[in-house]
Steps between C-alpha positions, in 0.01 A plus 500: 500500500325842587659687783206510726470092451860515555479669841194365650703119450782671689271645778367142602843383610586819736303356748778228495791731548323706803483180644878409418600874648258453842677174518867672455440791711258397780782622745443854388266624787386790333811626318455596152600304242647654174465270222678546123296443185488579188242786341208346316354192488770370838379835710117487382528127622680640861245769546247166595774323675540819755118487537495172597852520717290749682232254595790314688662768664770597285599891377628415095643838346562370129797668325462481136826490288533534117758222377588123628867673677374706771252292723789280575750759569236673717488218707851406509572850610226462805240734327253277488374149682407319220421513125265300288562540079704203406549170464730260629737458208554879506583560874733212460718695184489829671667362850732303292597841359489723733530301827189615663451310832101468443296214487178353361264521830172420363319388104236774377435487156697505139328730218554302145749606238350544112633555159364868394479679146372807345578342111398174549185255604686177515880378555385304188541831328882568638693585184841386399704667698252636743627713809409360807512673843537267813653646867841578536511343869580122519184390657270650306725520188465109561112486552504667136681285328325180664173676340634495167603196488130401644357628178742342280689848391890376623619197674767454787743309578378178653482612868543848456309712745420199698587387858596852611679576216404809338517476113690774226446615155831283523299194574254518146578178298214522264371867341339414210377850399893655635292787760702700625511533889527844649586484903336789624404593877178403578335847544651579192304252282169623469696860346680306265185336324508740240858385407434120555277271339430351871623475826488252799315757751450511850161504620484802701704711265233350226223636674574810550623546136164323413614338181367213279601191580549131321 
């Protein structure tokens, strides 16, 4: 999908989350409220969202961050009011983790996840023994390998990554060509392209790499 097609799908939902933050923060009375993103694709979509926040009353300040970590941290720490980047699986992992004291206040919008190459045009072309990038994080490591099993590259273990159970490379039953998964974090995917023969990539990170996909 071409990055401009990708963006202008994203765009049409931001209406959604301005609504979802009006909702959240109607209290405000003026204050302003910071707001963590991520750059690209997440902030281009926020840029509307503060334009139409505006409309309503509300003074958005969008802080853009770099890697999945920080927004959470930021506003865990008090540095920000809210963040919108991820989905629910995610936010889940990382308070498990790290014992954040944040919750989900509001739904906005989930960007897809795709399988991405610079060698090949199809998995059907994976070789024996192909490397295969997919997210070192459990969440999205999970949404990965729920793709590849989609498109018949491994299988799981019946339930794996089911019922809020995030699947492992430990959980492949079936791998018929024997790919070899790399765990990698997720910003680091698109880099490692020229060392992989694909990689599970995130869509934000995707676009601003602006590489071929499946």
């Amino acid at each position: 999908m071409q990055r401009r097609t990708i963006i202008a799908n994203l765009l049409a939902v931001a209406s959604v989350a301005a609504l979802s933050l009006t909702a959240t923060f109607a209290h405000a009375n003026g204050k302003q409220l910071k707001v963590g993103t991520m750059s690209g694709p997440d902030a281009q979509i926020w840029s509307v969202v503060t334009k139409l926040a505006a409309r309503e009353g509300l003074n958005v300040k969008v802080i853009e961050f770099n890697d999945y970590v920080q927004p959470n941290a930021a506003l865990d720490a008090g540095d920000l009011d809210a963040n919108g980047f991820q989905h629910q699986p995610f936010l889940d992992s990382q308070i498990r983790q790290r014992g954040y004291k944040i919750v989900n206040v509001g739904l906005t919008y989930v960007s897809p996840m795709g399988l991405y190459s610079k060698k090949l045009k199809s998995l059907k072309d994976l070789p024996e023994g192909a490397k295969v990038g997919i997210q070192n994080d459990p969440s999205n490591g999970n949404r990965a390998l729920l793709l590849l099993q989609k498109y018949g590259v491994i299988k799981l273990k019946p339930g794996a990554g089911t019922n809020g159970v995030n699947a492992t490379p430990l959980d492949v039953a079936e791998n018929p060509k024997k790919i070899r998964l790399v765990e990698l974090d997720a910003a680091q995917l698109p880099r490692a392209l020229d060392d992989l023969d694909a990689a599970s990539i995130n869509t934000d990170y995707a676009v601003k790499a602006i590489i071929p996909a499946f």
